[in-house]
N, CA, C and O atoms as a Tinker XYZ file with bonds, in Angstrom:
   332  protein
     1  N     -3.261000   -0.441000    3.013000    73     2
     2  CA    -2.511000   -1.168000    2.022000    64     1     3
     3  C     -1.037000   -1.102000    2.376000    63     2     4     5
     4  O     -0.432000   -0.135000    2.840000    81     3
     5  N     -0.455000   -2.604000    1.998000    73     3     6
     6  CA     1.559000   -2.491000    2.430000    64     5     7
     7  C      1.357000   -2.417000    1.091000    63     6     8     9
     8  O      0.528000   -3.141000    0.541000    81     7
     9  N      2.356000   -1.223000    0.196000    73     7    10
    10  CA     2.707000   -0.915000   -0.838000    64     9    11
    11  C      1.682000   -0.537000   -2.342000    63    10    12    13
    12  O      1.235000   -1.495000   -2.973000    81    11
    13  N      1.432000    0.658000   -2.733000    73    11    14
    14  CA     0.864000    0.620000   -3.782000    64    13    15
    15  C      0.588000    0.480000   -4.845000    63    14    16    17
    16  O     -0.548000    0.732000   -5.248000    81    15
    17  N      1.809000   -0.085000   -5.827000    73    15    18
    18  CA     2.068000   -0.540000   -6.797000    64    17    19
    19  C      0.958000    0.093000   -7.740000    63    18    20    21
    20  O      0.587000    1.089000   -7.119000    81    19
    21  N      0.378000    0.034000   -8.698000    73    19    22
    22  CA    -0.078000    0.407000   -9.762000    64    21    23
    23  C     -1.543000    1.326000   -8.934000    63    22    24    25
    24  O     -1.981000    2.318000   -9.516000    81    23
    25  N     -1.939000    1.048000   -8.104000    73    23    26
    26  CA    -3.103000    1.705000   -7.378000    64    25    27
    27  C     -4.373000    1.417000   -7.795000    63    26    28    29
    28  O     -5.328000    2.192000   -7.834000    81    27
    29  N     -4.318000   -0.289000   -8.251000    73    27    30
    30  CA    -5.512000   -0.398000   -8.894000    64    29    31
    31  C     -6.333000   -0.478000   -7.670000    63    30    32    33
    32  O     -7.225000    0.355000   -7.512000    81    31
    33  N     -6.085000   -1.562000   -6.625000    73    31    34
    34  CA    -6.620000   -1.804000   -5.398000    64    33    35
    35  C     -7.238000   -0.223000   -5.117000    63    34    36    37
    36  O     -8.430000    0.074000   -5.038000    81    35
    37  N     -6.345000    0.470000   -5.022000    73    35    38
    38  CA    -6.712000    1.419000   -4.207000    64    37    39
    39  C     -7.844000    2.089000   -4.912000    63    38    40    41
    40  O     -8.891000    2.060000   -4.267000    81    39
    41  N     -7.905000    2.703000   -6.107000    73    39    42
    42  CA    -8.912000    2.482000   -7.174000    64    41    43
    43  C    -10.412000    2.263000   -6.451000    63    42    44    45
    44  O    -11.235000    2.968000   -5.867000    81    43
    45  N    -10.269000    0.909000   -6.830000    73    43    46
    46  CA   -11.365000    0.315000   -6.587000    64    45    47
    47  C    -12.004000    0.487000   -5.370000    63    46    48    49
    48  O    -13.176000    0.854000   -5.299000    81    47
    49  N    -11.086000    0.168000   -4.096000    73    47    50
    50  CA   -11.584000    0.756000   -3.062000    64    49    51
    51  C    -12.206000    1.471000   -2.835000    63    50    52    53
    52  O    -13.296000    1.268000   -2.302000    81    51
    53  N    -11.615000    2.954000   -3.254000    73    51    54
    54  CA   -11.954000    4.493000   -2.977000    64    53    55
    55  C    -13.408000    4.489000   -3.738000    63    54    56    57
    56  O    -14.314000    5.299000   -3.544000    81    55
    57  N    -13.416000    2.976000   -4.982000    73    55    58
    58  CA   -14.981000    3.982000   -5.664000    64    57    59
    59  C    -16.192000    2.851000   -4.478000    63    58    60    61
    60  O    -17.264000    3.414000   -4.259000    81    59
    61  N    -16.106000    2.085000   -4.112000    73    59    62
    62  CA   -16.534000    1.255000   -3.497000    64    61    63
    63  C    -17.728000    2.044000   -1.986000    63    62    64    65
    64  O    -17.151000    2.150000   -0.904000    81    63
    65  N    -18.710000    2.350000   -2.019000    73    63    66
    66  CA   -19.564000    3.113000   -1.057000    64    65    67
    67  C    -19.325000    3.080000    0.187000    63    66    68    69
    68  O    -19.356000    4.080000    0.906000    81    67
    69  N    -18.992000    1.619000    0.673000    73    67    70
    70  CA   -18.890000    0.662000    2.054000    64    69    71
    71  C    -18.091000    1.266000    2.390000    63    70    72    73
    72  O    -18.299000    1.602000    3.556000    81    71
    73  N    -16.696000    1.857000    1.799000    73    71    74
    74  CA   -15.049000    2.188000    1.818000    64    73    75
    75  C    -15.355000    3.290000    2.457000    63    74    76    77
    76  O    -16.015000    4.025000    1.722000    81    75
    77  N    -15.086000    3.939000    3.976000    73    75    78
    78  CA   -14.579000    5.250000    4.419000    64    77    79
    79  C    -13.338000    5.639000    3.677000    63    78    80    81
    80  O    -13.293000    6.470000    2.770000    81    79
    81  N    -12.489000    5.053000    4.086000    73    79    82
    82  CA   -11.293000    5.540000    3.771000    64    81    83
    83  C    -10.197000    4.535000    3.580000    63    82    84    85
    84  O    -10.210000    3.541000    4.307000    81    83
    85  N     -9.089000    4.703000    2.534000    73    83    86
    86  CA    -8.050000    4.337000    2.418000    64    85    87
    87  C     -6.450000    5.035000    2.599000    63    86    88    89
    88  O     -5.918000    6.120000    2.365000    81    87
    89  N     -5.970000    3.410000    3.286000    73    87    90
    90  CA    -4.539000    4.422000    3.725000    64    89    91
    91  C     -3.457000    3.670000    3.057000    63    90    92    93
    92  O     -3.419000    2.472000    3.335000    81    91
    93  N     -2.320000    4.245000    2.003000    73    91    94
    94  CA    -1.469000    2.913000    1.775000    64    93    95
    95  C     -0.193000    3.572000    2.442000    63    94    96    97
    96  O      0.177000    4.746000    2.472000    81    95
    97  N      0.412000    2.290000    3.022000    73    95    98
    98  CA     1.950000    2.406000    3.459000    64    97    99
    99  C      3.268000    2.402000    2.551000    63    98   100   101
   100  O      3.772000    1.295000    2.740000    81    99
   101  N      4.078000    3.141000    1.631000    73    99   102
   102  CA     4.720000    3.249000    0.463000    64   101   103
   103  C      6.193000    3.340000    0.713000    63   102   104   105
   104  O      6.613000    4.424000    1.117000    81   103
   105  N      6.917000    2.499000    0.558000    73   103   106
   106  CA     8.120000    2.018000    1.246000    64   105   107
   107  C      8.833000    3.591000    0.364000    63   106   108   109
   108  O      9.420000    4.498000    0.955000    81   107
   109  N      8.555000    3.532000   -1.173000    73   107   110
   110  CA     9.553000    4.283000   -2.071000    64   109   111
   111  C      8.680000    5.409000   -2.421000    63   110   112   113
   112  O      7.461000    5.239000   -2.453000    81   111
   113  N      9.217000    6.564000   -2.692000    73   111   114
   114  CA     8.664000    7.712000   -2.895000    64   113   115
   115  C      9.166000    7.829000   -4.225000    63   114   116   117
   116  O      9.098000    8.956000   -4.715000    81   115
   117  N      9.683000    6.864000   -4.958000    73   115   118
   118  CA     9.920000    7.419000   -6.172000    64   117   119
   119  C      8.795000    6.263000   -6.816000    63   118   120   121
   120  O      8.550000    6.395000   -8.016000    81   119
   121  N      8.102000    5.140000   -6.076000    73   119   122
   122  CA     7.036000    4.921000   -6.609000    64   121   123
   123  C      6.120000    5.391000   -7.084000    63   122   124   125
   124  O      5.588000    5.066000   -8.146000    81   123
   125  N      5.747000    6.411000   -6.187000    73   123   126
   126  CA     4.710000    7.716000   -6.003000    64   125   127
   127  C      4.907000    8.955000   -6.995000    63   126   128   129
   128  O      4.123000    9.849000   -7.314000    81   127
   129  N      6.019000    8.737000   -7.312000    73   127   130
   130  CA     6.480000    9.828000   -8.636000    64   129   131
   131  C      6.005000    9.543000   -9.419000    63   130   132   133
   132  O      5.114000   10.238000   -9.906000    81   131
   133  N      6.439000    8.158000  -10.019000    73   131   134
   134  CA     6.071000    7.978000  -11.070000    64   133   135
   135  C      4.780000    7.640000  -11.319000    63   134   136   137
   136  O      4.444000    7.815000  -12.490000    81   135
   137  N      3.548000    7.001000  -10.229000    73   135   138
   138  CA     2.338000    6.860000  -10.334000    64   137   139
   139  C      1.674000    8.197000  -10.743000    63   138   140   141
   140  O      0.903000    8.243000  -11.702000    81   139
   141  N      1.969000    9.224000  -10.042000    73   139   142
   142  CA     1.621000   10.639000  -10.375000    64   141   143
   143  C      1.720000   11.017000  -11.896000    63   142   144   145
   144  O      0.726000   11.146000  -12.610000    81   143
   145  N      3.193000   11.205000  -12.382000    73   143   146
   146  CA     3.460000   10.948000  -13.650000    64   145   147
   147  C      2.785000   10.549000  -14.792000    63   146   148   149
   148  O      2.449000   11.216000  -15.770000    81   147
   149  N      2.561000    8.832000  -14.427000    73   147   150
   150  CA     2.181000    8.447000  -15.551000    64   149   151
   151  C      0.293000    8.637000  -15.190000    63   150   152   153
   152  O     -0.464000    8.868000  -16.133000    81   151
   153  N     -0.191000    8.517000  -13.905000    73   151   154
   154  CA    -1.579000    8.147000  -14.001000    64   153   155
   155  C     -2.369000    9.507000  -13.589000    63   154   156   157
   156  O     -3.588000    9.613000  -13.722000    81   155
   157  N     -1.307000   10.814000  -12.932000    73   155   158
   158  CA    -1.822000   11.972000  -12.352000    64   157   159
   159  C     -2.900000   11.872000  -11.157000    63   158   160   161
   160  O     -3.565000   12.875000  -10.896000    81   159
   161  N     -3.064000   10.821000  -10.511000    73   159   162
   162  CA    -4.005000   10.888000   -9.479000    64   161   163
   163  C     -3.826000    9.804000   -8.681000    63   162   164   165
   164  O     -3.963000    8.642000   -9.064000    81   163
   165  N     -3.458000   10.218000   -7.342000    73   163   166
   166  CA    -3.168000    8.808000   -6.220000    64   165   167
   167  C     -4.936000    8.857000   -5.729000    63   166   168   169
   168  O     -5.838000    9.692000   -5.652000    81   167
   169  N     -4.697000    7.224000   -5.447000    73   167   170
   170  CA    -5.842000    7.516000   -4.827000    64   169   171
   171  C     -5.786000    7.155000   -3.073000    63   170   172   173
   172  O     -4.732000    6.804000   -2.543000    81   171
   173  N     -7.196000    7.315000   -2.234000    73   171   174
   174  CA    -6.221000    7.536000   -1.253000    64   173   175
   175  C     -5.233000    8.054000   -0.112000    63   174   176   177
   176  O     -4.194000    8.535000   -0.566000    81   175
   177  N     -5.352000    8.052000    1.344000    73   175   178
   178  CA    -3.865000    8.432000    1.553000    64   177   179
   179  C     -2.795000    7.814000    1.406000    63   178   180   181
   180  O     -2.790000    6.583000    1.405000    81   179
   181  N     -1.428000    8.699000    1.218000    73   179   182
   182  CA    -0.503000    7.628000    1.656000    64   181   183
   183  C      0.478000    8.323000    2.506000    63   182   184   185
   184  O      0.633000    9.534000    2.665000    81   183
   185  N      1.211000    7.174000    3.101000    73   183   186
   186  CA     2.268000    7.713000    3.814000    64   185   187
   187  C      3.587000    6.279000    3.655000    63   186   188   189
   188  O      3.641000    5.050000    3.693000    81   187
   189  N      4.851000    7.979000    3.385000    73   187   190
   190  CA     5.759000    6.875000    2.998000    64   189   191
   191  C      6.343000    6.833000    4.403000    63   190   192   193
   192  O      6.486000    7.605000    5.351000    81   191
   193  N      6.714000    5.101000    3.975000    73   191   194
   194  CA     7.510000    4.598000    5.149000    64   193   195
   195  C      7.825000    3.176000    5.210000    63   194   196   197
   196  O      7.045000    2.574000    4.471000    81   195
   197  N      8.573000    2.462000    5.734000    73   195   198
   198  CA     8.486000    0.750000    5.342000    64   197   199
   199  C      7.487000    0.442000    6.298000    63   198   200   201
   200  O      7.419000    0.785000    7.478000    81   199
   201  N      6.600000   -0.366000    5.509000    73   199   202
   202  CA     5.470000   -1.038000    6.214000    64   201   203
   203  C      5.831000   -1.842000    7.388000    63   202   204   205
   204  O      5.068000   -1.972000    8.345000    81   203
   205  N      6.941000   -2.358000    7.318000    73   203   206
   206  CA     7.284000   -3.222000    8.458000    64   205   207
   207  C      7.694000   -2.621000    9.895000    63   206   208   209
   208  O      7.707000   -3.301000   10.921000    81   207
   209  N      8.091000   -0.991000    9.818000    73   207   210
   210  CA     8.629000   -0.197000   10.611000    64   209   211
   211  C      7.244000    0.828000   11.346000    63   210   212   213
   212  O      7.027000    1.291000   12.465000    81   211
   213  N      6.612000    0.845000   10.178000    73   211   214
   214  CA     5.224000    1.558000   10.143000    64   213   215
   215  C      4.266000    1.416000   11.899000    63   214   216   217
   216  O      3.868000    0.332000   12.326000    81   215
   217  N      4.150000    2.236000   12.358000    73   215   218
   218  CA     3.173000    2.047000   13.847000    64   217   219
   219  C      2.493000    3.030000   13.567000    63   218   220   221
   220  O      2.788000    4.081000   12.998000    81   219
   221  N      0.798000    2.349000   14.332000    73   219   222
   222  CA    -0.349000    3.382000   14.695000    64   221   223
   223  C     -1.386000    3.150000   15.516000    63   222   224   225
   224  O     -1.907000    2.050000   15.334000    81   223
   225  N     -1.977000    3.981000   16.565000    73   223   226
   226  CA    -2.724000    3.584000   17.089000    64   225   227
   227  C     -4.071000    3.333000   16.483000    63   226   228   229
   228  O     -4.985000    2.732000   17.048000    81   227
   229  N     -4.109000    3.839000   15.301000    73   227   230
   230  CA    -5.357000    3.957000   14.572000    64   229   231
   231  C     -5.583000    2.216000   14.575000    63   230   232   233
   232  O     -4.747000    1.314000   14.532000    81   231
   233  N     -7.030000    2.180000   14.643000    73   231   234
   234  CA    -7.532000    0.572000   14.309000    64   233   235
   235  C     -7.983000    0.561000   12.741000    63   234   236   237
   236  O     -8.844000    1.339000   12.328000    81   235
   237  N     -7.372000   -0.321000   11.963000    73   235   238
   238  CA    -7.827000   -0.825000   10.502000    64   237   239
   239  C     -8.973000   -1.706000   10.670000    63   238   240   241
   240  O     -9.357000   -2.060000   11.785000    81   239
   241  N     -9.644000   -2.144000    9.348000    73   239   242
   242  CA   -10.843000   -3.210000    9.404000    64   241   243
   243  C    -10.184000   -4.385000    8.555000    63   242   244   245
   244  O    -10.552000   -5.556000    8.648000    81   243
   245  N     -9.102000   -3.908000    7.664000    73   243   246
   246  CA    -8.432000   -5.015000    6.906000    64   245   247
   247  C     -7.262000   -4.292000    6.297000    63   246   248   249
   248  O     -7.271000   -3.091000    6.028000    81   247
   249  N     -6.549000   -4.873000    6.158000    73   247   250
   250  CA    -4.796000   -4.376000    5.735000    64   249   251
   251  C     -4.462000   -5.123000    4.530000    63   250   252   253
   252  O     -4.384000   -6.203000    5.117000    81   251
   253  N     -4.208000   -5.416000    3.353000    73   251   254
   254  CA    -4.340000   -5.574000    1.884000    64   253   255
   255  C     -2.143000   -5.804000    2.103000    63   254   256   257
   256  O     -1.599000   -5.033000    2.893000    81   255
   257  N     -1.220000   -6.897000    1.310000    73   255   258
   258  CA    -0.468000   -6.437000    1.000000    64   257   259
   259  C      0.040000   -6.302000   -0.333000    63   258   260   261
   260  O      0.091000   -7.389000   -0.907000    81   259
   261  N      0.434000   -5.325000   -1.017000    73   259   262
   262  CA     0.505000   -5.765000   -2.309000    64   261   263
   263  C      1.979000   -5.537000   -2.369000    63   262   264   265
   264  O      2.117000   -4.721000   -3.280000    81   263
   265  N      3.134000   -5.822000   -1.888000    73   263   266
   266  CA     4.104000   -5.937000   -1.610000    64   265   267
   267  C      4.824000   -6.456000   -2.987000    63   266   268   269
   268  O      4.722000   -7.676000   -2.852000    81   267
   269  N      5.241000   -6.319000   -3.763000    73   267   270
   270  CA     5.823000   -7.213000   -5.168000    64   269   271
   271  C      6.730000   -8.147000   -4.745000    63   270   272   273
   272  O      6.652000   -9.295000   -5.182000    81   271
   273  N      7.925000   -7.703000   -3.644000    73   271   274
   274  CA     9.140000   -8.761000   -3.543000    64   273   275
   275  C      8.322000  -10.075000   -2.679000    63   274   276   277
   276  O      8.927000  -11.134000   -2.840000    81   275
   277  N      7.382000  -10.171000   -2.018000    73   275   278
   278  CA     6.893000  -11.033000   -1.146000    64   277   279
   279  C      6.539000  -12.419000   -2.079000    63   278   280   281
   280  O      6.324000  -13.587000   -1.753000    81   279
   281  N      6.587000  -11.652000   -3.528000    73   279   282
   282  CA     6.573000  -13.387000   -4.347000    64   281   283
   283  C      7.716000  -13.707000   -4.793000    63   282   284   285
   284  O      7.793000  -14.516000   -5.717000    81   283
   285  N      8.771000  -13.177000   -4.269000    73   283   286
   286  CA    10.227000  -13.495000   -4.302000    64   285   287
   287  C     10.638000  -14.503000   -3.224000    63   286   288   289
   288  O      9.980000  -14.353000   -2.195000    81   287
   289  N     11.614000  -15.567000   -3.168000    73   287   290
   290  CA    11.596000  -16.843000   -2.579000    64   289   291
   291  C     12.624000  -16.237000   -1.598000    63   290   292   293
   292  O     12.453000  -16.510000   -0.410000    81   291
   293  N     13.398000  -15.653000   -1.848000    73   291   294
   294  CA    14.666000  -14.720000   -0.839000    64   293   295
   295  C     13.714000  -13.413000   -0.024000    63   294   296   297
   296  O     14.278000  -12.611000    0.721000    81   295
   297  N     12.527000  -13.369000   -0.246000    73   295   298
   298  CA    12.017000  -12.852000    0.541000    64   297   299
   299  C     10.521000  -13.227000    1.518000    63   298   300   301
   300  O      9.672000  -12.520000    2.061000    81   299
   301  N     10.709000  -14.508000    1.413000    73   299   302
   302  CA    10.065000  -15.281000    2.917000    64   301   303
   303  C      9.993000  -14.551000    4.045000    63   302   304   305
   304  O      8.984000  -13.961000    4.430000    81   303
   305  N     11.235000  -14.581000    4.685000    73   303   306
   306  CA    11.105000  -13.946000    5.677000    64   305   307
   307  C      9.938000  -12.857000    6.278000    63   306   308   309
   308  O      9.392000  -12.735000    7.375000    81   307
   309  N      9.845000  -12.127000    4.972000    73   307   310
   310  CA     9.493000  -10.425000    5.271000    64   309   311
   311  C      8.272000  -11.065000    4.984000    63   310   312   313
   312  O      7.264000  -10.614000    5.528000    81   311
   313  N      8.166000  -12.126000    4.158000    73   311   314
   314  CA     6.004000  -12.730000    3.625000    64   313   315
   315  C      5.346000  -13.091000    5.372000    63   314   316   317
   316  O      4.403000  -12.883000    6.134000    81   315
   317  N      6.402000  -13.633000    5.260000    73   315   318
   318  CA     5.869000  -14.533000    7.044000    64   317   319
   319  C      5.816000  -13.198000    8.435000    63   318   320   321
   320  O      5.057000  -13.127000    9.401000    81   319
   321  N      6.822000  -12.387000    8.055000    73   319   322
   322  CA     6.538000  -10.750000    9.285000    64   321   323
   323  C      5.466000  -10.416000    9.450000    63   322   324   325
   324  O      4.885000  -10.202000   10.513000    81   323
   325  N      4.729000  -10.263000    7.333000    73   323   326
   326  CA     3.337000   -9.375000    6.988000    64   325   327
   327  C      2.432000  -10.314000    7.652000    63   326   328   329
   328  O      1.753000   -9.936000    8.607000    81   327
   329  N      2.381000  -11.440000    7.236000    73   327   330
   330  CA     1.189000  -11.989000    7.591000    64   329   331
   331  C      1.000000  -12.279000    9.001000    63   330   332
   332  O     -0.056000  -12.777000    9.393000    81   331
């Protein structure tokens, strides 16, 4: 996952059988505060870092973005990088 925002995705994922594993990429660590906070349970790994900067040799099966600014019109650019 690029960004975890509420962690429903991730959620669902993790209960999902098919699902080995989930990894989300988390630009802000004070996202992660407050998910903790208010919901007490990430699901999931994560690792912070900007998704766009983010490298691994690991192979994914599918990459999810849930990015919030990417439905922002001043942020094209960065929609067209992800995809």
């Amino acid at each position: 996952m690029a960004g975890y925002g509420l962690g429903l995705v991730q959620y669902y994922l993790t209960k999902n059988k098919k699902v080995t594993s989930v990894t989300t990429i988390e630009k802000y660590p004070a996202v992660m505060k407050e998910v903790r906070r208010v919901y007490k349970k990430i699901y999931g790994d994560v690792i912070i870092k900007d998704f766009y900067l983010f490298k691994s040799t690991q192979k994914y099966d599918c990459i999810i973005g849930d990015i919030w600014e990417d439905i922002m019109e001043d942020s094209l650019r960065d929609y067209n990088k992800f995809i």
